[in-house]
mmCIF file of the C-alpha atoms, coordinates in Angstrom:
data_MODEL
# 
_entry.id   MODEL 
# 
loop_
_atom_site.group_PDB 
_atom_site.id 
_atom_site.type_symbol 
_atom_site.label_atom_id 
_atom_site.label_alt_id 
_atom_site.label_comp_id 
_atom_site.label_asym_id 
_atom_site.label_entity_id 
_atom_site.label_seq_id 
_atom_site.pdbx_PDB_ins_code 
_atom_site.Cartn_x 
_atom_site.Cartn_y 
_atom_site.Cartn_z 
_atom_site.occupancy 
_atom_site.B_iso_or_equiv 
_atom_site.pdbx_formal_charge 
_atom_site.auth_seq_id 
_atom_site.auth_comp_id 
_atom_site.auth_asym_id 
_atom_site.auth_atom_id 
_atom_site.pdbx_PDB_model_num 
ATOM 1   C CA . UNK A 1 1   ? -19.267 57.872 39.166 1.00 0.00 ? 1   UNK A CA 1 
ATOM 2   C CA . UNK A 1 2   ? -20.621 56.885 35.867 1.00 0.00 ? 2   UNK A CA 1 
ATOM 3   C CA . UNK A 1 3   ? -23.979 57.312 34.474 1.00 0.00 ? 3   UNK A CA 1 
ATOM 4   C CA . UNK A 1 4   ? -26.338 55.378 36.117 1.00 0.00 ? 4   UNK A CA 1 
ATOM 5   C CA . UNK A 1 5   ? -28.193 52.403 34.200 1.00 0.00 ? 5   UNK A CA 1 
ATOM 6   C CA . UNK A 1 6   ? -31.316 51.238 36.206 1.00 0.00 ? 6   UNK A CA 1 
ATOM 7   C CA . UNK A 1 7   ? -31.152 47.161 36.083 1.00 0.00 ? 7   UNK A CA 1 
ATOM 8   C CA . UNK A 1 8   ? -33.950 44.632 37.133 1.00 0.00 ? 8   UNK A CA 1 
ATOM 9   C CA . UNK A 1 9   ? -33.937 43.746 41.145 1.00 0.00 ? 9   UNK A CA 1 
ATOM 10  C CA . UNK A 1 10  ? -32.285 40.843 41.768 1.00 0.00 ? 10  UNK A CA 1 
ATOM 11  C CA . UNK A 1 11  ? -34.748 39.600 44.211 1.00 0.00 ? 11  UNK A CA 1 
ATOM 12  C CA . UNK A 1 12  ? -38.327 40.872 44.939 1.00 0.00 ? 12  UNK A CA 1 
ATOM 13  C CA . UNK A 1 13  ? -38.881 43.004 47.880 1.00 0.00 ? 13  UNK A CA 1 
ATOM 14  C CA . UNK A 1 14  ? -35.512 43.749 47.393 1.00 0.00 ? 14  UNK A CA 1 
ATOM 15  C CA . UNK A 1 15  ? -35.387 47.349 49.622 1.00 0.00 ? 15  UNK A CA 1 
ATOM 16  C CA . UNK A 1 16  ? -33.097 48.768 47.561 1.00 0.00 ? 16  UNK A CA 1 
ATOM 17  C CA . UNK A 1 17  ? -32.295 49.466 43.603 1.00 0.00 ? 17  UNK A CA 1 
ATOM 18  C CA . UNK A 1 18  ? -29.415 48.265 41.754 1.00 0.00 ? 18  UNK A CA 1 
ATOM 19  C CA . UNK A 1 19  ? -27.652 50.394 39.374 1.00 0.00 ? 19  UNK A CA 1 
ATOM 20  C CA . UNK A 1 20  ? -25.153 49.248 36.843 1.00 0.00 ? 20  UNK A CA 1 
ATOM 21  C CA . UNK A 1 21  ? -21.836 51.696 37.136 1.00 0.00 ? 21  UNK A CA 1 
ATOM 22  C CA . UNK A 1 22  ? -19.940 50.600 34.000 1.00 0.00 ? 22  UNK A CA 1 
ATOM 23  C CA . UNK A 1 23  ? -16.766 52.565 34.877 1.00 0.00 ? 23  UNK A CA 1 
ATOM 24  C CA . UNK A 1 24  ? -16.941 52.457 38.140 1.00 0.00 ? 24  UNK A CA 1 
ATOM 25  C CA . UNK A 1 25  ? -12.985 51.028 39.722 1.00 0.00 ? 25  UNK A CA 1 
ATOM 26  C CA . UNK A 1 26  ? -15.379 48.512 41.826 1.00 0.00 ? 26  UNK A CA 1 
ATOM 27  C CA . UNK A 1 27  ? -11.482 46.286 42.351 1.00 0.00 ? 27  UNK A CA 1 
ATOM 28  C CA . UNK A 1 28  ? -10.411 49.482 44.513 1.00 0.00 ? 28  UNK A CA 1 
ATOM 29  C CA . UNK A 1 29  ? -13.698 49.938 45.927 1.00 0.00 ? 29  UNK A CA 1 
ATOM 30  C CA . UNK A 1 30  ? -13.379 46.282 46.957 1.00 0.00 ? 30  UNK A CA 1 
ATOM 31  C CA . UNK A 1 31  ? -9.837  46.625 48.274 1.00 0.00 ? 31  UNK A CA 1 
ATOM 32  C CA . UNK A 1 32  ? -10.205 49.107 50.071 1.00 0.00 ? 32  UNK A CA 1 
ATOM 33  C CA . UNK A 1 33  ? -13.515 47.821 52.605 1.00 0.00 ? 33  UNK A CA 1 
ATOM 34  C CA . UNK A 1 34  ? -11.385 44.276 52.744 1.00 0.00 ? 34  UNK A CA 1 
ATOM 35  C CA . UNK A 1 35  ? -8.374  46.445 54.109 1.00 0.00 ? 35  UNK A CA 1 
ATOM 36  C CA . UNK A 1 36  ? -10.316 48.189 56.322 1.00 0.00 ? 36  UNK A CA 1 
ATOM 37  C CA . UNK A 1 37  ? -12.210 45.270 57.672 1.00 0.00 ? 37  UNK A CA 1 
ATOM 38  C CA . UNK A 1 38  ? -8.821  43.087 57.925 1.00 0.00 ? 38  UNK A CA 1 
ATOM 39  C CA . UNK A 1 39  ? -6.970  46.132 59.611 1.00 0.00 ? 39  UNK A CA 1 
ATOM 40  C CA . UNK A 1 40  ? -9.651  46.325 62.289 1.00 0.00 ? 40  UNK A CA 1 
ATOM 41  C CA . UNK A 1 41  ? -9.844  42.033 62.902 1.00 0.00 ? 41  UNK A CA 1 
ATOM 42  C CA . UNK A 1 42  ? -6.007  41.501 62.343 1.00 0.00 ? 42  UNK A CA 1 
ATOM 43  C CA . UNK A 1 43  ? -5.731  44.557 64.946 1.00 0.00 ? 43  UNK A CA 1 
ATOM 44  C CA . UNK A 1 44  ? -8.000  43.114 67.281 1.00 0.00 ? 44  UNK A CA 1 
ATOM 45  C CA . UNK A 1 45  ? -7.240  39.599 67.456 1.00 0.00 ? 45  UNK A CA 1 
ATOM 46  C CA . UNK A 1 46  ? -3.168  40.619 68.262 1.00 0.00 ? 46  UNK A CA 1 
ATOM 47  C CA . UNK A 1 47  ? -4.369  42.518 71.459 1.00 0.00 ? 47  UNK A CA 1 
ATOM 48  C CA . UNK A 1 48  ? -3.615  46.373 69.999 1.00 0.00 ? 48  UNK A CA 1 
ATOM 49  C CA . UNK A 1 49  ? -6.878  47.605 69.789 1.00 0.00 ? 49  UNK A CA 1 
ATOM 50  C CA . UNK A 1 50  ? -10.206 46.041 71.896 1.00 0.00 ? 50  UNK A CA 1 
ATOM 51  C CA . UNK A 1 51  ? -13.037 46.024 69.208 1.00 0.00 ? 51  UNK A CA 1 
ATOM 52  C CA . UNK A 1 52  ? -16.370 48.086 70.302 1.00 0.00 ? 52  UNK A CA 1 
ATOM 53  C CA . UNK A 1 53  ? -18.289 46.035 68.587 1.00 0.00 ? 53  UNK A CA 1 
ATOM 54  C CA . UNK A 1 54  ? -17.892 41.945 67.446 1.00 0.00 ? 54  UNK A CA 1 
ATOM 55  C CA . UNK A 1 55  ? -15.773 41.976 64.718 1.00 0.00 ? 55  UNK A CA 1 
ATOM 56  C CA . UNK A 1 56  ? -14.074 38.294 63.729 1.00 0.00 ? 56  UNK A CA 1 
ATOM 57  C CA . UNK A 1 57  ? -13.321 37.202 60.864 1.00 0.00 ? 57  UNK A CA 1 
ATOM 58  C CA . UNK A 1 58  ? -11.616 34.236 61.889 1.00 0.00 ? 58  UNK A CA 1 
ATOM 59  C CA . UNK A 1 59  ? -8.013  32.424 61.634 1.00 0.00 ? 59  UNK A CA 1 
ATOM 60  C CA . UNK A 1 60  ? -8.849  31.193 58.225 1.00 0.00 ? 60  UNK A CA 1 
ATOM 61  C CA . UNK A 1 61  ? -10.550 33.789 56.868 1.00 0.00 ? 61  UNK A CA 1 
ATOM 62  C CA . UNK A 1 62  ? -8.270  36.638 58.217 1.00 0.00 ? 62  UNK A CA 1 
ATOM 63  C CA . UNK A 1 63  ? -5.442  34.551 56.649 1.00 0.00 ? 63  UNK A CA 1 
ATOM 64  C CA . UNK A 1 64  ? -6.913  34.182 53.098 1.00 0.00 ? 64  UNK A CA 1 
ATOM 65  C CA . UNK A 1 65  ? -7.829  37.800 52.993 1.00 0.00 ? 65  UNK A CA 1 
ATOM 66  C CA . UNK A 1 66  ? -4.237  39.257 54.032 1.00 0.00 ? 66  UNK A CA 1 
ATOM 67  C CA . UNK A 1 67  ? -2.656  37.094 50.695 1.00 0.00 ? 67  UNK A CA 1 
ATOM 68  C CA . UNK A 1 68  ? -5.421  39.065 48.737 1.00 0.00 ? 68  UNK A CA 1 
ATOM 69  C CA . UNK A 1 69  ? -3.863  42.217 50.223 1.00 0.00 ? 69  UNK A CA 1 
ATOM 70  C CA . UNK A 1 70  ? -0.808  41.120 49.459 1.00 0.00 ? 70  UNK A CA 1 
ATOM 71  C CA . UNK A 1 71  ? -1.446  39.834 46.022 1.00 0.00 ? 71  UNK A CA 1 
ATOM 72  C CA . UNK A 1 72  ? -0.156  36.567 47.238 1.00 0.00 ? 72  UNK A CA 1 
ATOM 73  C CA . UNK A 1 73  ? -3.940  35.178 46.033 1.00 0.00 ? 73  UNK A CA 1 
ATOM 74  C CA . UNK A 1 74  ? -7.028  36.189 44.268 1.00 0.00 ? 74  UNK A CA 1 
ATOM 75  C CA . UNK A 1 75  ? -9.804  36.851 46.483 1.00 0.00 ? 75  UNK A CA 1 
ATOM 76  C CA . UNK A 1 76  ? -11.248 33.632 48.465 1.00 0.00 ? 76  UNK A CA 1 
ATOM 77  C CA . UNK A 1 77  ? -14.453 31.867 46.317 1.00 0.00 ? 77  UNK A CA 1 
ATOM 78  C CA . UNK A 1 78  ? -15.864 31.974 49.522 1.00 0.00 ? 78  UNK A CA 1 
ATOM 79  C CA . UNK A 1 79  ? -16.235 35.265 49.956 1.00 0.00 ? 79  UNK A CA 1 
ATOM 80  C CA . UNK A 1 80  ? -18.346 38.195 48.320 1.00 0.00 ? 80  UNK A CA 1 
ATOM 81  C CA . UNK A 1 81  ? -18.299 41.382 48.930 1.00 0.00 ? 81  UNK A CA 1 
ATOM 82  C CA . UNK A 1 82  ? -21.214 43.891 47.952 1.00 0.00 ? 82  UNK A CA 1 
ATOM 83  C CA . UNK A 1 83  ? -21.684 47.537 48.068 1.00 0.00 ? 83  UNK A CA 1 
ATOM 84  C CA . UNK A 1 84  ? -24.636 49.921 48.837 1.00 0.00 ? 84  UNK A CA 1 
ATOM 85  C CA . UNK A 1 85  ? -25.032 54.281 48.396 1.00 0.00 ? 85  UNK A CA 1 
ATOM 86  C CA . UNK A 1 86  ? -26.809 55.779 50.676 1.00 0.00 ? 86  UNK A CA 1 
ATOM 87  C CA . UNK A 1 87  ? -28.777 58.436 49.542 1.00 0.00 ? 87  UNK A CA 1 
ATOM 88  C CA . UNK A 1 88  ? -29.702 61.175 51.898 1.00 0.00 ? 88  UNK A CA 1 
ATOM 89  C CA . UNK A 1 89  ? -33.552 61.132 52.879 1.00 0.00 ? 89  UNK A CA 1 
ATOM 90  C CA . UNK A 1 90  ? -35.134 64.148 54.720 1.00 0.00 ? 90  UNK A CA 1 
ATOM 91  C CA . UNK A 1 91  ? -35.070 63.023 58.106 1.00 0.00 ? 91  UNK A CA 1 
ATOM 92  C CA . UNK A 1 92  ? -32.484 64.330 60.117 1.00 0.00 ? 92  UNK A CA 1 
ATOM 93  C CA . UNK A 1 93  ? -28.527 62.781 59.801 1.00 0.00 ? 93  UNK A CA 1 
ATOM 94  C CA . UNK A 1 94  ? -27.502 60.803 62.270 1.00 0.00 ? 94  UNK A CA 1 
ATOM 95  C CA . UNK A 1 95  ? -23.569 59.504 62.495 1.00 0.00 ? 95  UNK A CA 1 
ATOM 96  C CA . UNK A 1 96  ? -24.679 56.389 62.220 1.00 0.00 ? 96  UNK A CA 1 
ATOM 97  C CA . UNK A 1 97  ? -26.359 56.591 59.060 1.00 0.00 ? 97  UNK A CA 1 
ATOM 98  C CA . UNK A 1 98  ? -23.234 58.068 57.715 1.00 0.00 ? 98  UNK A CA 1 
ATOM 99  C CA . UNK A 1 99  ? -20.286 55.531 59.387 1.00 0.00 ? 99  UNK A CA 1 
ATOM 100 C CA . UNK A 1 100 ? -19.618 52.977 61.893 1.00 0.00 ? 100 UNK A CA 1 
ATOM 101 C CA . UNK A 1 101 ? -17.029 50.424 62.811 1.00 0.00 ? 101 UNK A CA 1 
ATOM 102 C CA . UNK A 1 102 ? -16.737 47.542 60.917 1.00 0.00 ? 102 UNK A CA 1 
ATOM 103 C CA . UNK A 1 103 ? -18.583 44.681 62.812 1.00 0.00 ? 103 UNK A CA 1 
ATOM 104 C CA . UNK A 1 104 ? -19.768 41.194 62.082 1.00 0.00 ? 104 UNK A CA 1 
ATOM 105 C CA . UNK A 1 105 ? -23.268 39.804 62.182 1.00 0.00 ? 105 UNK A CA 1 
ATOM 106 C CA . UNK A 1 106 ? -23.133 35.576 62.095 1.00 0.00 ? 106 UNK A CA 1 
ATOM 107 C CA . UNK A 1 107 ? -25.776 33.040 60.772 1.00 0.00 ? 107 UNK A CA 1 
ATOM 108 C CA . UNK A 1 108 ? -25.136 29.192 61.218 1.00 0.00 ? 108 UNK A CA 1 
ATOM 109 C CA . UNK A 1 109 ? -23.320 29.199 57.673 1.00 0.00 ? 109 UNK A CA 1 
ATOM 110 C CA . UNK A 1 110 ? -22.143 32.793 57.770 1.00 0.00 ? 110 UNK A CA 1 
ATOM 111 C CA . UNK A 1 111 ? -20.362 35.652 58.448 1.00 0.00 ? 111 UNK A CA 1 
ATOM 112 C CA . UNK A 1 112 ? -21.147 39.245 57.094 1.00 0.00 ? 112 UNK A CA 1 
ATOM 113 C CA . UNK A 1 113 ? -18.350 41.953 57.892 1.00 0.00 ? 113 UNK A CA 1 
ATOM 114 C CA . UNK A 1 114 ? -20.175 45.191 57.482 1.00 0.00 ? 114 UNK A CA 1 
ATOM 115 C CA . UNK A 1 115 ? -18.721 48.862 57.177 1.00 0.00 ? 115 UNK A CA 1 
ATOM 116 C CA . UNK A 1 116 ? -20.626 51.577 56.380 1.00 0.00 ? 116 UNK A CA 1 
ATOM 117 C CA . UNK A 1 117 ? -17.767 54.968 55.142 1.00 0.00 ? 117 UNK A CA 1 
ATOM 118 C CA . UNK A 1 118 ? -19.641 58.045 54.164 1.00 0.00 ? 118 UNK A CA 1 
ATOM 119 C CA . UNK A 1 119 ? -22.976 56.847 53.779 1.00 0.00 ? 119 UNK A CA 1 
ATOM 120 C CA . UNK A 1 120 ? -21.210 53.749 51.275 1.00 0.00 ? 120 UNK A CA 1 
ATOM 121 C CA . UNK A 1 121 ? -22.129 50.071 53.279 1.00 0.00 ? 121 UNK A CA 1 
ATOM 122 C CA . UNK A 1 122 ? -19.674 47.426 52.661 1.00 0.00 ? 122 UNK A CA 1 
ATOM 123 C CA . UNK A 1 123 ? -21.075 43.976 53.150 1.00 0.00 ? 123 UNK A CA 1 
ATOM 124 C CA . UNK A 1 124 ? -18.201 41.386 52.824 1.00 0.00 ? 124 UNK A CA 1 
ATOM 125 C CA . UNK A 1 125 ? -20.200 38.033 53.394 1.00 0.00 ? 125 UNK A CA 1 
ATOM 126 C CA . UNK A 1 126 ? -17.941 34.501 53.690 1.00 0.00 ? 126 UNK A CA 1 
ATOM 127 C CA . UNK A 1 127 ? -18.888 30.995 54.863 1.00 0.00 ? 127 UNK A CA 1 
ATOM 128 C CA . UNK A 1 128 ? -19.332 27.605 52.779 1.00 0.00 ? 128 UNK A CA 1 
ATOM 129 C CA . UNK A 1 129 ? -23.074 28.640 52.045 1.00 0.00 ? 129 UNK A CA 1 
ATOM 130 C CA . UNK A 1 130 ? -23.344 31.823 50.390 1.00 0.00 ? 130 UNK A CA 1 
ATOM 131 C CA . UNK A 1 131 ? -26.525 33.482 49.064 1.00 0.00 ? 131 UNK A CA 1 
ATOM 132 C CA . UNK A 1 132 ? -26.335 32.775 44.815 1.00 0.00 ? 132 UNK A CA 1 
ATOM 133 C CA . UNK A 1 133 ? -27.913 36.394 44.684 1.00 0.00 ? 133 UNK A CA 1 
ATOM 134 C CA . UNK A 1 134 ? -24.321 37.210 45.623 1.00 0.00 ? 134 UNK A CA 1 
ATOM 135 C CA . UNK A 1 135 ? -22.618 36.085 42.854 1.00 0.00 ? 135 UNK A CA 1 
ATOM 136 C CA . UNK A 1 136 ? -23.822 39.085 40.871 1.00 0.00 ? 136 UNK A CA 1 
ATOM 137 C CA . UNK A 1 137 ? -23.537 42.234 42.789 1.00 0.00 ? 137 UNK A CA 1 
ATOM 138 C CA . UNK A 1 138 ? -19.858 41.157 43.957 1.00 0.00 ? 138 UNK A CA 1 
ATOM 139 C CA . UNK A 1 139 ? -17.696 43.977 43.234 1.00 0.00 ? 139 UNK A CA 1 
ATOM 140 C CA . UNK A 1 140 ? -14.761 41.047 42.638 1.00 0.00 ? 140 UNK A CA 1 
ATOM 141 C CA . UNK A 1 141 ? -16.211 38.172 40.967 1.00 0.00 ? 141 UNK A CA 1 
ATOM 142 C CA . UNK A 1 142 ? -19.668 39.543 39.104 1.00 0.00 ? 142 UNK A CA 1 
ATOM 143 C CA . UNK A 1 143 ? -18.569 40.923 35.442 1.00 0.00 ? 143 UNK A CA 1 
ATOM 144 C CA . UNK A 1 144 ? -21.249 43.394 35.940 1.00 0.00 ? 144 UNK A CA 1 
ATOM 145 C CA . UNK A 1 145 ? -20.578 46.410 37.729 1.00 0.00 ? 145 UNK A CA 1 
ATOM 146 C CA . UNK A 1 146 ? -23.402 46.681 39.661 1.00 0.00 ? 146 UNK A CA 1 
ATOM 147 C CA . UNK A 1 147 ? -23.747 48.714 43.374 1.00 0.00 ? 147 UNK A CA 1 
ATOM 148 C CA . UNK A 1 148 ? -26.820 49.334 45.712 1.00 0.00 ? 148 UNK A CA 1 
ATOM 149 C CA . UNK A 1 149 ? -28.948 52.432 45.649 1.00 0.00 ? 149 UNK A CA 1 
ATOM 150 C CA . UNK A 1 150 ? -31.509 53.154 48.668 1.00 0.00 ? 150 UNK A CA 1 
ATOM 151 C CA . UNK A 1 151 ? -32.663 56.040 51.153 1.00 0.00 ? 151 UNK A CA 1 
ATOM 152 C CA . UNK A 1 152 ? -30.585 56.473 53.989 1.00 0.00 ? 152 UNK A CA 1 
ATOM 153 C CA . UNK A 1 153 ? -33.004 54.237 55.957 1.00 0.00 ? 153 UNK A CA 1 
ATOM 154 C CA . UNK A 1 154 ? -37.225 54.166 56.211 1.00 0.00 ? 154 UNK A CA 1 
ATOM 155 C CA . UNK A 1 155 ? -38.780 56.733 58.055 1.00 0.00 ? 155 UNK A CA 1 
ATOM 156 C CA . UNK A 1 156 ? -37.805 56.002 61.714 1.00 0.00 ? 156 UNK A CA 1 
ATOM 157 C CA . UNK A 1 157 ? -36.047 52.447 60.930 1.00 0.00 ? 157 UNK A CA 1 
ATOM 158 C CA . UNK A 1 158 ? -32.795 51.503 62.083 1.00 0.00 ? 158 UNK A CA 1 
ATOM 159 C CA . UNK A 1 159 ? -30.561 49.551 59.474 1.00 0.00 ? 159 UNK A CA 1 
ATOM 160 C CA . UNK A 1 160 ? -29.633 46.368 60.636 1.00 0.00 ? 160 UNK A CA 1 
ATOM 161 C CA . UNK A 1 161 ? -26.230 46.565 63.300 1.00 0.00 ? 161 UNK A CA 1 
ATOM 162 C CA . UNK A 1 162 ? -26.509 50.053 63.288 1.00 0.00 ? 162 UNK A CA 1 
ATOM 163 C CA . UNK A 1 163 ? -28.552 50.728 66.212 1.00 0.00 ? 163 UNK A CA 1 
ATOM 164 C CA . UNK A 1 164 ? -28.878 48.766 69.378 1.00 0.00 ? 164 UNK A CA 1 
ATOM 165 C CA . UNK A 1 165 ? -31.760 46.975 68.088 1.00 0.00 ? 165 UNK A CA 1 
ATOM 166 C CA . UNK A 1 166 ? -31.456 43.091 67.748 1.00 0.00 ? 166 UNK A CA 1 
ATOM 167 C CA . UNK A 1 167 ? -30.573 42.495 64.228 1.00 0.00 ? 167 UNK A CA 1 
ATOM 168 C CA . UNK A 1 168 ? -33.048 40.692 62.118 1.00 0.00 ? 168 UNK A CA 1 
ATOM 169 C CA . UNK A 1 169 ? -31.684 38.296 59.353 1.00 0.00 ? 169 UNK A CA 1 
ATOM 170 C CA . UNK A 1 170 ? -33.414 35.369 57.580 1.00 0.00 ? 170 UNK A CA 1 
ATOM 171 C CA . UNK A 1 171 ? -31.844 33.923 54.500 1.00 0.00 ? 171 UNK A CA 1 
ATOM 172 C CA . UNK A 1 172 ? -33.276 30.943 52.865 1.00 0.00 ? 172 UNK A CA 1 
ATOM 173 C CA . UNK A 1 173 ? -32.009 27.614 52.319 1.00 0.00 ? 173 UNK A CA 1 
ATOM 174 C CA . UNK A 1 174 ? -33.082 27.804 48.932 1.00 0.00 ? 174 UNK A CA 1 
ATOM 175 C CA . UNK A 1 175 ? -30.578 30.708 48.006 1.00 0.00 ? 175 UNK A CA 1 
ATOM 176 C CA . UNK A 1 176 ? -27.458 28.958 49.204 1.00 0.00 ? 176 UNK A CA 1 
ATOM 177 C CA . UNK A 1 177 ? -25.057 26.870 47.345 1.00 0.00 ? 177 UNK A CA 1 
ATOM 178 C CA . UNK A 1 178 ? -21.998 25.477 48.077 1.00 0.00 ? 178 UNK A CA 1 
ATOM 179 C CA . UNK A 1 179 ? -18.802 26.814 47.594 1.00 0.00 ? 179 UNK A CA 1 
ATOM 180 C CA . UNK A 1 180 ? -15.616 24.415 46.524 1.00 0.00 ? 180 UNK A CA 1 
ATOM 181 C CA . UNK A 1 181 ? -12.324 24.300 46.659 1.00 0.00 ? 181 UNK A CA 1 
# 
């Protein structure tokens, strides 16, 4: 990866730190989480495999996604995708800090498809309302090339979907807007 250029925090509270990676190839980073993620929903919803965990993307979704795979399209406005780095902390390392299935966590307005590969989260986020602090840390659409940093997770936390804990999400109203055409 490339140096590392410490940026402001998108967000206050934010519990991680962004880092701008200017030649970083964030299209095949991006690529290759949407595969993954489409692989395991297309795979799913065709009877091969029977997910372990929820995974759906949905008809529409898992439709617009396979033309970006195919180069038939650009990738959807309505989606973002995002990436965090784990770094190691000195607890003890679990699996699950280090991968899981993909898996989708739903709000009224959206869907987040979440992978975590080698202690590198995917967070591919779609709906009609997405978050504006999106916009910037996609690894598609932002200009910026800019990816998570954080601990592998707080001294005894679990990261949200990664343990059997009920996932807690809030997202304001505020920090939507609406995505056209």
């Amino acid at each position: 990866m490339a140096k590392l250029c410490p940026v402001p925090r998108l967000r206050p509270g934010e519990p991680f730190t962004l880092a701008d990676v200017r030649d970083f190839d964030a299209g095949s980073a991006a690529y290759f989480a949407v595969s993954t993620i489409w692989l395991a929903d297309a795979m799913g919803a065709a009877g091969v495999i029977k997910p372990l965990q929820k995974l759906n993307l949905g008809p529409k979704h898992r439709e617009q996604l396979r033309q970006y795979l195919n180069v038939e399209q650009s990738f959807p406005t309505a989606a973002r995708i995002a990436m965090t780095v784990f770094r190691p902390d000195n607890g003890p390392v679990h699996f699950w800090r280090m991968a899981t299935l993909p898996f989708t966590e739903s709000d009224h307005a959206l869907d987040e498809h979440r992978l975590l590969v080698c202690g590198l989260e995917f967070q591919l986020v779609v709906g009609a309302l997405l978050p504006i602090h999106l916009d910037e840390i996609c690894l598609v659409h932002s200009s910026r090339k800019l990816v998570g940093f954080r601990s592998s997770f707080a001294a005894g936390g679990h990261a949200r979907g990664y343990s059997s804990s009920q996932p807690a999400r809030s997202r304001a109203a505020s920090s939507r807007r609406s995505i056209r055409g």
